[in-house]
N, C-alpha and C positions, 0 to 999 in steps of 0.2 A: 756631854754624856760622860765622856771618861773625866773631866773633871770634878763632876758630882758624886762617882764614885773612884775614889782613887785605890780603895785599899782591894776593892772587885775588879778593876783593872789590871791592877798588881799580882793579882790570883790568877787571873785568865791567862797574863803573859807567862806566867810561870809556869800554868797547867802545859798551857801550846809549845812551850818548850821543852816540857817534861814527854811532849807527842812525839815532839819533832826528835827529837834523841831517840828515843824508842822506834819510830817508823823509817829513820833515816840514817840511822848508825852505820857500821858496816856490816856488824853481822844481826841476823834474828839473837834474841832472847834463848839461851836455853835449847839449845845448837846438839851439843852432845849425847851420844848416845844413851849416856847413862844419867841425863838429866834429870831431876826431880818428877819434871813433866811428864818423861816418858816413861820413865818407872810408877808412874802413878797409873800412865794410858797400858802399861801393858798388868799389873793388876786388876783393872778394870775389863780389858778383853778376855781377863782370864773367865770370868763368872757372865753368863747368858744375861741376867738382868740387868747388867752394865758396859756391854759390849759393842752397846752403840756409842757409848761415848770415846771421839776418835779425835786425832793431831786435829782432824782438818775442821769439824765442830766446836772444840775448843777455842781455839783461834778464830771461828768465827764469830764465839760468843765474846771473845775478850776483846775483839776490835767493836762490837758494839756497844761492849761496856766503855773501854776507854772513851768512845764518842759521845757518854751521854753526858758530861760534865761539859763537853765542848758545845753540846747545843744550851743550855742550863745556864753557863754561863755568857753564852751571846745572847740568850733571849732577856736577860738581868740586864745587862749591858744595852741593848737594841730598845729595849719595852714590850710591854704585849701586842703591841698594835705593830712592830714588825716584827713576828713570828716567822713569818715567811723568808726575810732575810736570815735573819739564824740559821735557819733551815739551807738557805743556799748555799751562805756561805760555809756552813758544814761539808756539804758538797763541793763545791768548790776546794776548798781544802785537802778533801780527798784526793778527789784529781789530781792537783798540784803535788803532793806524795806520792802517788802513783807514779805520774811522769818523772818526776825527779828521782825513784827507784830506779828504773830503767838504766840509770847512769850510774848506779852504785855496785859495782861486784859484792855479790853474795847476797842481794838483796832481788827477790818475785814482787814483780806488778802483776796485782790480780785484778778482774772485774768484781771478784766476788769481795774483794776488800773496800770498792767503792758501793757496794750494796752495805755493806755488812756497818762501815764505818757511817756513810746516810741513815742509816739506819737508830745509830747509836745515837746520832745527832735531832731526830726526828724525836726520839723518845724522850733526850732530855730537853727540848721544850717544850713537848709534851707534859712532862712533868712540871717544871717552870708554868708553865700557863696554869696546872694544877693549884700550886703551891701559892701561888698568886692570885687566885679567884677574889679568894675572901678579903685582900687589901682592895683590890682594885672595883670590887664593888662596894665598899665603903668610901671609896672616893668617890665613885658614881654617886651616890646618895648623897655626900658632902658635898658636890657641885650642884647636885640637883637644888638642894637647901638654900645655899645662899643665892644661886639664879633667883630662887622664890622671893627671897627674903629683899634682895633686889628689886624686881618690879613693883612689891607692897610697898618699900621704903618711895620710889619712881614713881608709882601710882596713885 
């Protein structure tokens, strides 16, 4: 598997490192008070039609963006036919961040981060299985073909 694709493999360790820094550093992203982030959150609490948008929202939608390349790229890696593994190992992944948080100062294990980041992972092989329909049922029909063309030649 990782030999067939060497240059998708090379991408997925780099992406999973690119997690691992981000999830496992010592401190959160954009920490300060006067951070980009929060200057944008407290404009936005400023006005009624934007005032749902909050620290804690954000950050839930950016951990399940960052997880959708991570399921997207294990279901490439995996195949379609283990979806389901992508899927756990997404999960799994999480956890293993979470408890390894635990041991880092300045760093919160949340449950909602293992939702949020399953989540991210679920969608992109979700998508993956999307993007993939149309190859994998032209190989369906390619196998079906020469099966046939098999037995006619056998027969």
């Amino acid at each position: 598997m990782f030999r067939r694709h060497p240059v998708l493999t090379a991408l997925t360790v780099a992406y999973l490192g690119l997690v691992a820094w981000i999830t496992l550093g010592p401190q959160p992203l954009d920490d300060r008070a006067e951070g980009l982030l929060y200057r944008a959150l407290r404009v936005f609490g400023r006005h009624a039609s934007t005032e749902w948008i909050t620290y804690d929202r954000v950050e839930f939608a950016a951990n399940i963006a960052m997880f959708v390349p991570v399921g997207l790229f294990l279901l490439l890696l995996l195949g379609r036919r283990q979806w389901w593994l992508a899927i756990l190992i997404g999960f799994l992944m999480t956890v293993a961040i979470e408890v390894a948080q635990l041991g880092i100062p300045g760093r919160v294990s949340d449950l909602r981060d293992i939702v949020s980041n399953t989540s991210g992972a679920t969608l992109g092989v979700l998508a993956g299985l999307v993007l993939t329909a149309g190859a994998a049922r032209r190989l369906r029909r390619e196998r079906a073909r020469r099966s046939v063309r098999a037995e006619t030649i056998a027969g």
